[in-house]
N, C-alpha and C positions, 0 to 999 in steps of 0.2 A: 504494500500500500504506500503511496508515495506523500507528500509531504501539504499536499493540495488536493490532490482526486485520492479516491479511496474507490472500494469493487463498486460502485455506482458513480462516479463524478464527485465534483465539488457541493458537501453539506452542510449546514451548521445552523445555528440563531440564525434566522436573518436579519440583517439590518447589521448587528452587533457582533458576529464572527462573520458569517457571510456577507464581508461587507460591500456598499455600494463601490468602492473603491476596489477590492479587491474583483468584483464582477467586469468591472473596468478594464482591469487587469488580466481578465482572462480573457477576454475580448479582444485586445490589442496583442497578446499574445499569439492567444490561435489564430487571429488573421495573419501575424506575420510568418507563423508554422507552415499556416493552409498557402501562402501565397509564395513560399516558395515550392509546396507541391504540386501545384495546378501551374509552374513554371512562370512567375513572376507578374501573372495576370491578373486583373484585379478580380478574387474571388466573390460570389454573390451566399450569401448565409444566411438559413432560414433562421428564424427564432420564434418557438411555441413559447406557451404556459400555460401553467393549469389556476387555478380559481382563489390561491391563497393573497391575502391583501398585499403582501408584502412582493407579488409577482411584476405586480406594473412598474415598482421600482426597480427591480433586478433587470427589467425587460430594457426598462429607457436606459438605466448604468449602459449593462452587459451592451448593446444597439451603439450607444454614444461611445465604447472603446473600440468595438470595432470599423465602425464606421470612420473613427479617428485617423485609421491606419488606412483607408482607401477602399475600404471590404465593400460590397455592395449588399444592403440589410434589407432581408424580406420578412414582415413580420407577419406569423399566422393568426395572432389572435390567440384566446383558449382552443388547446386541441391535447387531443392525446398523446402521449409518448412515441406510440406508435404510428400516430398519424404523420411524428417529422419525420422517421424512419422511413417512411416509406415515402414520400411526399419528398425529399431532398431527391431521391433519385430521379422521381417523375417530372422536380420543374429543372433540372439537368441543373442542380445547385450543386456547390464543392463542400458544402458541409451543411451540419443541421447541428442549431442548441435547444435542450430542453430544457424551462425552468421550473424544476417540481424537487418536492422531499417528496413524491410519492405517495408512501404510506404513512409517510411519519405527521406528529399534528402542527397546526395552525402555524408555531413560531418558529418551525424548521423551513429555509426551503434549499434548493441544488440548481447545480448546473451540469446537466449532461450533453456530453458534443459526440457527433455522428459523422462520419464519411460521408464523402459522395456518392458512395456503395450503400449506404443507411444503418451501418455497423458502427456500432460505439469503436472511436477511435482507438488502438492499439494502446497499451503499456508504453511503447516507448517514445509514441507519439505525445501522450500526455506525460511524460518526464522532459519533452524538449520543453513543454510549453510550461511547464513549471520550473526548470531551470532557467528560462526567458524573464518570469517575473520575481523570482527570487533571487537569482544569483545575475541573472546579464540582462536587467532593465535598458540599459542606453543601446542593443544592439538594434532596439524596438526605434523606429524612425514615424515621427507623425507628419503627415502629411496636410495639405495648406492649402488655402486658394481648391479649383476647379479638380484636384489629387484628392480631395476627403473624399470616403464613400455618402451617397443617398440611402437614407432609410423612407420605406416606403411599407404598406401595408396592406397585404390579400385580404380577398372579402371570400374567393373561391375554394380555401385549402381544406375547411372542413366538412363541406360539399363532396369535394375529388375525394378523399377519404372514406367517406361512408360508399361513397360509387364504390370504389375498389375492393370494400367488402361483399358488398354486395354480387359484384361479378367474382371473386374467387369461387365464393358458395354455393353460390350458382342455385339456392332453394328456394322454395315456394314454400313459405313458414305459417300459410294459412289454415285458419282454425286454433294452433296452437294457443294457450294463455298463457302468459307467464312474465311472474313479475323483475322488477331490476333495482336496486341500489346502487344509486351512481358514486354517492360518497361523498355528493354535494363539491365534487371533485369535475376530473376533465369531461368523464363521459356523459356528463348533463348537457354538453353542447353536440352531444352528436348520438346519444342512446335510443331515444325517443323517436328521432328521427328514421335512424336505421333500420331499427325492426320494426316499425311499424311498415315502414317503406315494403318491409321482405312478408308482410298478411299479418304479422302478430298480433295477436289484442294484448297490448302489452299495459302493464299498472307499473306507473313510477316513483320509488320515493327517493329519499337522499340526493334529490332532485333541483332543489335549489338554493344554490350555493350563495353566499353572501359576501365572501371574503375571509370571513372568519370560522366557518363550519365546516370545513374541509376534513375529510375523518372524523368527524365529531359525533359520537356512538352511531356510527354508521359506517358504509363499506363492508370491506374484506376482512379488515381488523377487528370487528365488531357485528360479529355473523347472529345475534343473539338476537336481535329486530327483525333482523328477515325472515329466520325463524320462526317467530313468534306471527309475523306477517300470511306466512306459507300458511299454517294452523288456523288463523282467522280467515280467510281467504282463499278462495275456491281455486287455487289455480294449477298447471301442471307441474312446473317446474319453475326456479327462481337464480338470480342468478348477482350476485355481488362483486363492483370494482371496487380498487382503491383510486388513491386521489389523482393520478395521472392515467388511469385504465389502461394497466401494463397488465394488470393482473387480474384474474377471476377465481372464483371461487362459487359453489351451485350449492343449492337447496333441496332437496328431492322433493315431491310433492306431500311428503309425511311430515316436511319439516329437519329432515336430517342434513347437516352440512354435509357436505360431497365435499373432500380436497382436492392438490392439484397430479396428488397422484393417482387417486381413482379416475379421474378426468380424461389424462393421461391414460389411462390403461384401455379407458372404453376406447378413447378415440384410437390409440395405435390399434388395437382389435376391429374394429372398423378398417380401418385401411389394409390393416392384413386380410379381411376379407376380401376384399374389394381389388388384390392385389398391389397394391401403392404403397405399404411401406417398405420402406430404402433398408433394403439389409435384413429384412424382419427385425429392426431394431429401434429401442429408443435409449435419451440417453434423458437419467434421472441424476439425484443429488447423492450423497451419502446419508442426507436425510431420511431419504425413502424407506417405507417400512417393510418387513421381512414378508408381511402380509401380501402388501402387492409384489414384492418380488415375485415369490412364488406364484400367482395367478400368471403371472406373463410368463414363466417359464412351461407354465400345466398350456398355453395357448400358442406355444411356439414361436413366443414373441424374446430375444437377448435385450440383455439390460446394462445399461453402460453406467458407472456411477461416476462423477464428476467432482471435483469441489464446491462447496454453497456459492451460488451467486449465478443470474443468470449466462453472465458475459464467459465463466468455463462451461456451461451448460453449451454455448453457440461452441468457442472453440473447438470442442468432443465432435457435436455433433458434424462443423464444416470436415474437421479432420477424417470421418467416418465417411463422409456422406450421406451423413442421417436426415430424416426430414422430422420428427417430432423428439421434444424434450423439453423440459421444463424443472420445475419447483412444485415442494408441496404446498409452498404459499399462493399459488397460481399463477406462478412466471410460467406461461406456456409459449412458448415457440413451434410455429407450425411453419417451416424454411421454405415449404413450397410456397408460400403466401407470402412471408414477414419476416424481417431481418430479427425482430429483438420480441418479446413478451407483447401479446395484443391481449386483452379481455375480453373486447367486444367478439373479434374475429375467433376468438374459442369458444364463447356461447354461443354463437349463430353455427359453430360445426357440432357441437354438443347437440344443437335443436335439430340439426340437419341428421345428426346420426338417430335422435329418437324419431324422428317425423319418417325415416326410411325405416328402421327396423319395427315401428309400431312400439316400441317398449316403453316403459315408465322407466325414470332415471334411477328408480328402488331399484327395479328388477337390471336394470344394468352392471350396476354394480354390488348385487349380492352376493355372488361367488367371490370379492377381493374381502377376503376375511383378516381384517389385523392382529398383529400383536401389541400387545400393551404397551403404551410410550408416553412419557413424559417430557415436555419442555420447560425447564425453568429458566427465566432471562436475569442476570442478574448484575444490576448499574454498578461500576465500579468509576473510580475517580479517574481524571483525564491523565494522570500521574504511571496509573495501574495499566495503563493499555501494552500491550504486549509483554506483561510479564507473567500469566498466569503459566503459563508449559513450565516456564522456568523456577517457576514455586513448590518448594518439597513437599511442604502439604500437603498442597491438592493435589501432584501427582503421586503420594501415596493413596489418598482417598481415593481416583480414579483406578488404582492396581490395587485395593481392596475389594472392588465393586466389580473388576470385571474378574478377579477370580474368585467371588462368589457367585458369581453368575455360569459359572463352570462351562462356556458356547452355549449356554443357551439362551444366550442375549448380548446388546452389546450397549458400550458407552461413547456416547458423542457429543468432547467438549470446544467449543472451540470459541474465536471473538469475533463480535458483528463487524463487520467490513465498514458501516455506517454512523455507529452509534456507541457510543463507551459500553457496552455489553459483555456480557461472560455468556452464553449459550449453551446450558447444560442439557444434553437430552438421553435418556436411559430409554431402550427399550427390552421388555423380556414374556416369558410367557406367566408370568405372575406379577400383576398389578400392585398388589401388598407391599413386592420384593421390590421395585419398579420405584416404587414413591418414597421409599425409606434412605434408597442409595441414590434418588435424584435431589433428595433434600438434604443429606449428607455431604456429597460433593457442591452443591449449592451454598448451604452454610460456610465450608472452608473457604469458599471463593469470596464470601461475604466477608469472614472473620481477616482474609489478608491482604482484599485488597479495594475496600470502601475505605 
């Protein structure tokens, strides 16, 4: 993790770490990166955002640096993650920035930046551009007079987006009900629109954003209303983003969250049907649980396990040639369609697999039987960041816990790439066992390094 982007882009406070200056900064930077990759021409740069107050500032910053350097600025407006993703490559743009914390709430936001390809920029590319603004600032030249870039603003980009979902899925989603949580996030500018477009009787809530509500017991982090929703309300299936609609996560019609790994398992089985999956393969996290392992290997489907975080998720699957993988937070990547994690375009393939095979999303996923897992998250000081492997404690606690669990379970600790986090997750075939040895190793983590 580098010293400014981390596995998702640049995060933090907005305003107050993420600051206006520093957006600035990054601005001027990757135009002077991007413009000697596109061979000294003056590059044109998309820049989305999602619905957080603190977005229009980051936008004008983040616009006013680039623009500084000669860049030529196309701003989307509110749009999806995925929408710049795909959208950089379609208006023959040299790069794309997003500005979202995603899932995270209200007073975080980020800056993620995109290829010309629609791939979140490489490692080494985001180390030029951070060595540019911390270590060799004067190499950055600003430019004067009729040399400054024009910032200028689409009214069409979240239109051509919803098209292109549309033509990937190519369904007729009518008759179907089913409700959505947008997260009061990005998908509120283009959810509504979409599936009703594709037949859906579709019910919306988390629907309208204010600035301040973004995540706000709603979304994907907060499955507990949709829930409660599905159970008051007649409908098929239900289906929840977070705040940039990178991600999904479904409801079954009983009310039960569906993750991103059962999600995953239907759809690659689907396409192994159908003959379209690359390799008879997908590629998962080390997250993933032993439960869906096992289904995909009873259906003839290999399972590739990756490091957390969507961006090794893609590298695995380019590497392979794979066309599906994801997260079980519901980072889904469908490669035939989308460079990085879509939401939308996961539930419209979800509805498209129920709406062909006739099945309820229960009966989809009752064969992927789990084993017991726990996740405890646990905030440690800005101090304590990459030093928990190297703490005797807890990796004694950790080599307590996995040889009492003798293989028949395992332990998975690690740090959020995002967020001052500790990430303990245990899973085994006794839940009892499970919770005693995930609040054990939680504890030491708590006791050495808050």
């Amino acid at each position: 993790m580098g010293r400014i982007f981390g596995t998702d882009g640049a995060r933090g406070v907005a305003i107050t770490e993420l600051t206006c200056e520093r957006a600035m900064e990054i601005g001027r930077a990757a135009a002077h990166v991007l413009t000697k990759e596109c061979g000294n021409k003056q590059p044109r740069i998309l820049v989305g955002m999602d619905t957080r107050i603190s977005s229009k500032i980051l936008e004008a910053a983040l616009s006013a640096g680039l623009a500084s350097v000669g860049a030529q600025v196309e701003q989307l407006g509110v749009v999806p993650t995925p929408a710049v993703a795909y959208l950089v490559k379609k208006y023959n743009a040299d790069a794309g920035v997003m500005i979202s914390a995603s899932h995270n709430s209200v007073e975080y936001n980020g800056i993620k930046l995109f290829s010309g390809e629609g791939f979140k920029l490489p490692d080494s590319v985001e180390e030029e551009i951070e060595a540019l603004i911390l270590d060799r600032p004067d190499e950055i030249t600003l430019m004067e007079g009729t040399a400054v870039g024009r910032i200028m603003r689409r009214s069409n980009a979240a239109d051509d987006y919803i098209g292109h979902i549309r033509e990937c899925i190519g369904a007729d989603l009518t008759g179907m009900n089913v409700a959505f949580d947008c997260a009061n996030g990005s998908s509120a500018a283009t959810a509504e629109k979409l599936f009703t477009s594709m037949g859906v009787s579709g019910q919306f809530i988390g629907n309208s954003p204010d600035g301040t509500n973004i995540n706000d017991k709603c979304g994907s982090t907060y499955m507990s209303n949709l829930s409660e929703y599905v159970k008051n309300n007649k409908v098929d299936v239900a289906f929840a983003f977070d705040g940039d609609a990178d991600r999904c996560l479904a409801v079954d019609e009983n009310g039960k969250v569906v993750d991103g790994d059962r999600i995953i398992a239907v759809v690659s089985k689907y396409l192994k049907d159908k003959g379209m999956l690359k390799g008879d393969t997908a590629v998962v996290t080390v997250m993933s649980n032993l439960g869906f392992h096992n289904f995909m290997r009873e259906n003839g489907i290999k399972t590739i396990c990756s490091k957390v975080g969507d961006r090794y998720v893609l590298e695995d699957m380019q590497k392979g040639g794979y066309n599906i993988g994801g997260e079980q937070s519901g980072h889904i990547i469908l490669l035939d369609y989308a460079t990085t994690g879509d939401g939308q375009m996961t539930a419209a393939m979800l509805l498209k697999v129920m709406k062909e095979t006739g099945k309820k999303l229960s009966e989809l996923v009752c064969d992927i039987k789990d084993y017991p897992q726990l996740l405890v998250n646990v905030k440690i000081t800005e101090q304590s960041k990459g030093k928990w492997s190297s703490t005797p404690s807890i990796m004694e606690c950790i080599d307590l816990a996995e040889r009492e669990f003798s293989g028949e379970g395992r332990v998975l600790v690690r740090e959020s790439g995002t967020e001052p986090l500790v990430r303990v997750m245990l899973e085994g075939k006794d839940m009892d066992m499970v919770t005693r040895l995930t609040n054990m190793i939680a504890d030491e983590v708590r006791a050495a390094l808050c």
